[in-house]
VOGU-3710 file (C-alpha; in Angstrom, 3 decimals, decimal comma):
1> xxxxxxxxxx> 136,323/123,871/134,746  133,862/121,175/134,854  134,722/118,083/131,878  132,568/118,584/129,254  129,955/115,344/129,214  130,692/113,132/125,692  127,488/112,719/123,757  128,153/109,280/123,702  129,729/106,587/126,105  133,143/105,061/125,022
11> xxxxxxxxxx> 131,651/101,952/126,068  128,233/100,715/125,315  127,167/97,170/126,905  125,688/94,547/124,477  122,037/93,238/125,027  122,017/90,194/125,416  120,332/87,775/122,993  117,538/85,746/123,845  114,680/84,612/121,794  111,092/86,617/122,223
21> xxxxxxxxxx> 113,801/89,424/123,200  113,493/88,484/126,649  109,813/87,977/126,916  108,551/84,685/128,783  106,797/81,831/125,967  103,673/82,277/128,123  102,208/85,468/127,731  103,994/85,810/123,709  101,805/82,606/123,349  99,039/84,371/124,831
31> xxxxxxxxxx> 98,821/87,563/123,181  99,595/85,408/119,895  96,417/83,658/120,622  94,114/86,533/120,927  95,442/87,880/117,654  94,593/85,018/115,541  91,234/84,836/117,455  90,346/88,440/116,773  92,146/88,630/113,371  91,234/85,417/111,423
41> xxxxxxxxxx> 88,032/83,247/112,524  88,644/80,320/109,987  92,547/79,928/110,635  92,013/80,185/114,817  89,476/77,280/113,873  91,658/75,248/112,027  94,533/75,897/114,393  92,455/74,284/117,241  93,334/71,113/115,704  97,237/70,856/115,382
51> xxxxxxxxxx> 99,219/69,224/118,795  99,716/71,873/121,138  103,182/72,631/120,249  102,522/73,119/116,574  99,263/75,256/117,663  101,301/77,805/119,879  103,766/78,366/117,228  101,273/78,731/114,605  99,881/81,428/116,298  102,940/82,998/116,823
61> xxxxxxxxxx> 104,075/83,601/113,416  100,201/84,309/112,295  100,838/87,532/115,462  104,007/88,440/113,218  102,031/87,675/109,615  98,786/89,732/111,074  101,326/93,013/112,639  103,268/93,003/109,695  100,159/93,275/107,922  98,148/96,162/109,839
71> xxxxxxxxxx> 101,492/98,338/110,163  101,804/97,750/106,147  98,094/99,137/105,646  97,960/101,643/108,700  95,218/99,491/110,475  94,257/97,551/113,171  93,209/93,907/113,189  92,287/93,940/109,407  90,189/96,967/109,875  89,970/99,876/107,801
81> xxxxxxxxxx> 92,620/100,960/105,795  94,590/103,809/106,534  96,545/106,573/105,184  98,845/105,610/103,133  100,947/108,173/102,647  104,080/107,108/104,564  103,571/103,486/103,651  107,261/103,206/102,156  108,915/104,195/105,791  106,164/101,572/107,614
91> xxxxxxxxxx> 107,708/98,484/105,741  110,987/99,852/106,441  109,929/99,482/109,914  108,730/96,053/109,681  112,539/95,193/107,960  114,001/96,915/110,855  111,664/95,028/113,998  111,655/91,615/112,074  115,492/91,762/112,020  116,188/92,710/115,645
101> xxxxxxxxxx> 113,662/89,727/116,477  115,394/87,648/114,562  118,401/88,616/116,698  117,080/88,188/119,400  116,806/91,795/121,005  113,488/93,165/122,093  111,667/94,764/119,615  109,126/96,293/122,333  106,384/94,393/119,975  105,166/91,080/121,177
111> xxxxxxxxxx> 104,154/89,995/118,083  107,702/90,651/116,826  109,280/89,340/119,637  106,973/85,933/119,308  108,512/86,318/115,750  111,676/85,720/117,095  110,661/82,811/119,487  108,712/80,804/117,003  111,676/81,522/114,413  114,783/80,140/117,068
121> xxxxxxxxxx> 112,198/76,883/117,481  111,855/76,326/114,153  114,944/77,585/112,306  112,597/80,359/110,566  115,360/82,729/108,590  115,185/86,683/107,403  115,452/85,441/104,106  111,894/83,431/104,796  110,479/87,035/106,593  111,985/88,838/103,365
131> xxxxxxxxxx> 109,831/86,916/101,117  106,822/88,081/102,813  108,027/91,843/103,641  108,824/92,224/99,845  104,597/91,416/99,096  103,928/94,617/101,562  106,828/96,680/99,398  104,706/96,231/96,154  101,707/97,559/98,167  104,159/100,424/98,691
141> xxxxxxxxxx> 104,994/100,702/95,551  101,344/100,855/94,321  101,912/98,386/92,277  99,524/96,563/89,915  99,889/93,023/88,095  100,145/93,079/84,231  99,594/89,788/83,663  99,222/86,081/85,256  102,861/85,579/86,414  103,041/89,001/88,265
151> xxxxxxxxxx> 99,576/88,519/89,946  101,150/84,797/91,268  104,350/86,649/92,131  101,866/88,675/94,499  100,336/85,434/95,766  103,314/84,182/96,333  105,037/87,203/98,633  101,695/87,714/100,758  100,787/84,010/100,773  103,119/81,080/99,725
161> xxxxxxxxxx> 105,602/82,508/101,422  103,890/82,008/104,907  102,542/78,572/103,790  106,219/77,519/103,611  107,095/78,734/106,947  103,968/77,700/108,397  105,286/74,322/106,702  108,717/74,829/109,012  106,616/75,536/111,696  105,325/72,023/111,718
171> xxxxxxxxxx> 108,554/70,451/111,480  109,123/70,492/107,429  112,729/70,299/106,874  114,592/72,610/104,493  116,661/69,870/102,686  118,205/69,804/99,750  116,931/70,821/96,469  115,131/68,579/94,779  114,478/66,155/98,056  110,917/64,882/99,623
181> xxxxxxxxxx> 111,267/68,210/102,099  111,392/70,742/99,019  108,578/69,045/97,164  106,554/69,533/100,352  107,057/73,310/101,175  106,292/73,640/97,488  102,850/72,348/97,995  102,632/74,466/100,989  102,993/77,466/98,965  100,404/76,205/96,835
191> xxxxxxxxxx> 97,941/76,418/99,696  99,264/79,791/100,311  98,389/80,456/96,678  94,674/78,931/97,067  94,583/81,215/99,704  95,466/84,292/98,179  93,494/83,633/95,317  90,177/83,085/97,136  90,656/86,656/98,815  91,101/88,446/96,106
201> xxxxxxxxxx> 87,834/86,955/94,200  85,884/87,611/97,137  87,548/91,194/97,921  87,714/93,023/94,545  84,675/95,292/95,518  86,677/95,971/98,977  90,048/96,424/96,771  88,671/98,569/94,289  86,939/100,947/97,502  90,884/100,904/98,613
211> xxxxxxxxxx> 91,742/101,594/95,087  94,008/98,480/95,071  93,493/96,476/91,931  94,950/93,025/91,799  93,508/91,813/89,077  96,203/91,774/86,019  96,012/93,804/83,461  95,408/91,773/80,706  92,728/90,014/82,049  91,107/93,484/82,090
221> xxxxxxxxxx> 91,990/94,491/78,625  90,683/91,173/77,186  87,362/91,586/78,890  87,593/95,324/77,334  86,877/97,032/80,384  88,162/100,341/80,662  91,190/101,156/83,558  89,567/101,510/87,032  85,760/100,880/85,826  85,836/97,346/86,893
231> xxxxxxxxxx> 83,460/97,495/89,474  80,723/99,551/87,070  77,356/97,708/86,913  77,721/96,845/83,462  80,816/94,990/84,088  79,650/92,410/86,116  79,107/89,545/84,024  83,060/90,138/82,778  83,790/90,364/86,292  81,808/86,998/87,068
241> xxxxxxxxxx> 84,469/85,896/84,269  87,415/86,909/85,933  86,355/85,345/89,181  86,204/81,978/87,292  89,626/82,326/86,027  90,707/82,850/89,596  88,569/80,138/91,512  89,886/78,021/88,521  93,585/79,226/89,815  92,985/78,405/92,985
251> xxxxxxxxxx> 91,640/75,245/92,312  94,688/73,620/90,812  96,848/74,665/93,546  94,489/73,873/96,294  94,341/69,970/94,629  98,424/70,295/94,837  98,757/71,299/98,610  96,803/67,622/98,930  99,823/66,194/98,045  102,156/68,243/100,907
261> xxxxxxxxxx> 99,252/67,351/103,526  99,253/63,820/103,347  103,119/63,962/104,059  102,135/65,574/107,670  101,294/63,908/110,998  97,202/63,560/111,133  96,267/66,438/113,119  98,920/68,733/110,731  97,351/66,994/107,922  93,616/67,813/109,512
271> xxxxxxxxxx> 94,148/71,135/110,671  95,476/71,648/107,303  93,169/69,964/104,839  90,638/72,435/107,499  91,581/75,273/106,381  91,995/74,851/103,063  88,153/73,257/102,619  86,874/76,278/104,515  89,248/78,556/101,900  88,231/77,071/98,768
281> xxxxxxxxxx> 84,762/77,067/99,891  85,058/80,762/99,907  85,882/80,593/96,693  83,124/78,327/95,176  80,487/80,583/96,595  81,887/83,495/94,753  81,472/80,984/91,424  78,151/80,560/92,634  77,107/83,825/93,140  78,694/85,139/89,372
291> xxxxxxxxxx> 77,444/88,396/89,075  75,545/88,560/92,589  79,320/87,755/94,021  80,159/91,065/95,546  76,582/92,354/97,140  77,299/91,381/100,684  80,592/89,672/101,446  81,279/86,136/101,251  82,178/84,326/104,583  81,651/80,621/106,451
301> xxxxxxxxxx> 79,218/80,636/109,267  80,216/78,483/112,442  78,067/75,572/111,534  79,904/75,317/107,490  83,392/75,502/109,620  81,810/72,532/111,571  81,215/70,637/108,849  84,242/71,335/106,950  86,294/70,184/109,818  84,698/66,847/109,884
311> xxxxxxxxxx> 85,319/66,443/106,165  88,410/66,914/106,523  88,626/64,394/109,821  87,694/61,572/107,330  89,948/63,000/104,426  93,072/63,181/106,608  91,942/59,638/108,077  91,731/58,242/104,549  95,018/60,158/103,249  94,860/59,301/99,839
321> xxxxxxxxxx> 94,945/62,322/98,225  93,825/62,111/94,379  97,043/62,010/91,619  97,495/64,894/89,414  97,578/64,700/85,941  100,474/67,766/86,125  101,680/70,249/89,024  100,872/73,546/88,896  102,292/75,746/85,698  103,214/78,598/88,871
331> xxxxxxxxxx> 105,828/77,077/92,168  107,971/79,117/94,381  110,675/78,582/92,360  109,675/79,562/89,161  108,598/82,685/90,972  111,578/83,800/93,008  113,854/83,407/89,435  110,812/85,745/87,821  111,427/88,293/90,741  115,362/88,074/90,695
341> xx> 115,126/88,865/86,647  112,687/91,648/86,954
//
C-alpha cells in the first residue's frame, strides 16, 4: 500500500532575507520613478532636485505611500474610487505586504518590495509604516472628525507621518527625545500637515462626491449647516469660511516646516521648500477663489511649478527662515498621546 502523501512537509526551507525581497535597486528604482511621475506631478517636480541618492529613495517610499493608497481606496494611480465594500480586509493586506517587506521576503509587489529597500537604507521601521496604515483604517472605519484635534489626528496618519520618514529618508536621525533630530522630524510632519490640509480645501467637492467628509463636525454645526448638505449652493459662502480656517491651518504649519528645512543640505532644503511653495499655493488659490473655490479644480500649471522652484532656489540659498512667535498648538506628539487615549 502506497504511503499516504503528508499535506505538509516536515521540513520547510527559510527564504532568505534580502532587502527589495530579492529584486535588483535598478528596476525597484525604476518602476518607483514612473509611479511618482504618473501619480503626483508637483512632488516628481520637486524630487528632481534632491542628490540622486536621496531622489531614488524618495521615490521609493512615495511607490509604497501611492500603493498603499490605491489598494486602500480600490483604485489605480489616484483614479476613481472604488468599491468599498471590502475595504477593512484591503488594509489588512497592506499590514500583511508592508511587514513581509520589511522582512525582507518578496512581497510579489515592487512597490512593496522598494518599501523594503528604501526602509533597510534608511532604518525606516513598521512602527513608522503603522502610523500611516492606521490613516487608511479610519477610511475603513468610515470615520469622520468631530472636531479640530481629530481632523489633525487624520493629517497626521495620511500626512505627517510620511513627512517624518521622508525626513529619514534624507538622512534625519531618530535621536533622542527632545534633541536637534526630534525637533526636525517634528517640522517635517508639519509639512505633512500643510499638505494634508491644502487637499482637503481643494477636494471637499471631490470628498463629498465620495461621500467622505473630513471636515469636523463642529466646524459644520457652528456654520449651521445641516449633516451632509455641505456642498448645497446656499452653503457656499460658510464653506468659503471653512476653507479659511483650513488655509489658515495650513499656514502655521507650513511657516514651521521652514524651520526643519533650513537644518537640511541645500538641494534637501530646495527640493523641500519646492514642494511646499507649490502646496501652499494650492491652498491660497482656494482663499482666492472663496465661494468660486470648487467649480473646476485647483492645480499648478508647469510654468507656476517653474517659478516656484526658483523661489525657492533663492530661499534655500538665503536660509534664514523667519522666527516664530510660537510652534504649532498640533505636533506628532501631542497627536500620537491623543490616539493612544482614544
Amino acid at each position: 500500500m502506497a504511503r499516504q502523501r503528508p499535506l505538509a512537509p516536515n521540513y520547510v526551507r527559510e527564504t532568505p532575507k534580502r532587502a527589495g525581497g530579492g529584486r535588483n535597486r535598478g528596476p525597484l528604482v525604476e518602476k518607483a520613478h514612473a509611479a511618482i511621475k504618473q501619480g503626483s506631478k508637483s512632488f516628481h517636480a520637486a524630487s528632481r532636485l534632491f542628490s540622486r541618492t536621496t531622489r531614488e529613495r524618495v521615490w521609493l517610499l512615495y511607490a509604497w505611500c501611492r500603493r498603499c493608497d490605491d489598494i486602500a481606496d480600490g483604485q489605480v494611480m489616484g483614479g476613481e474610487l472604488g468599491d468599498q465594500s471590502d475595504i477593512a480586509d484591503r488594509v489588512k493586506s497592506i499590514r500583511v505586504l508592508t511587514r513581509r517587506a520589511l522582512d525582507g521576503q518578496p512581497t510579489g509587489d515592487p512597490a512593496f518590495d522598494a518599501f523594503g529597500l528604501v526602509a533597510s537604507e534608511c532604518g525606516l521601521t513598521m512602527e513608522d509604516a503603522e502610523a500611516v496604515i492606521a490613516g487608511f483604517e479610519l477610511d475603513a472605519q468610515d470615520w469622520r472628525p468631530r472636531d479640530e484635534r481629530d481632523l489633525m489626528r487624520y493629517c497626521w496618519h495620511v500626512a505627517g507621518a510620511v513627512g517624518v520618514m521622508m525626513a529619514k529618508v534624507m538622512g534625519v536621525p531618530r535621536g533622542d527625545e527632545g534633541t536637534l533630530a526630534e525637533d526636525t522630524l517634528d517640522r517635517a510632519a508639519d509639512l505633512g500637515f500643510a499638505f494634508q490640509l491644502a487637499n482637503i480645501a481643494r477636494d471637499i467637492a471631490e470628498d463629498d462626491a465620495a461621500d467622505r467628509c473630513y471636515l469636523p463636525v463642529e466646524w459644520l454645526v457652528e456654520e449651521d449647516i445641516e449633516p451632509g448638505q455641505h456642498m448645497k449652493p446656499h452653503h457656499r459662502q460658510e464653506m468659503a469660511d471653512i476653507a479659511e480656517r483650513l488655509v489658515s491651518l495650513m499656514e502655521v504649519h507650513a511657516a514651521a516646516s521652514r524651520i526643519g528645512a533650513a537644518r537640511l543640505p541645500f538641494r534637501s532644503r530646495w527640493a523641500i521648500l519646492t514642494a511646499a511653495r507649490i502646496y501652499t499655493a494650492i491652498g491660497h488659490e482656494v482663499r482666492r477663489r472663496g465661494t468660486e473655490a470648487w467649480d473646476h479644480r485647483v492645480y499648478t500649471s508647469k510654468l507656476q511649478k517653474i517659478g516656484h522652484a526658483l523661489a525657492a532656489f533663492f530661499e534655500a540659498l538665503w536660509n534664514r527662515p523667519p522666527a516664530l512667535a510660537e510652534l504649532p498648538r498640533w505636533t506628532r506628539r501631542n497627536l500620537a498621546e491623543h490616539v493612544a487615549t482614544a
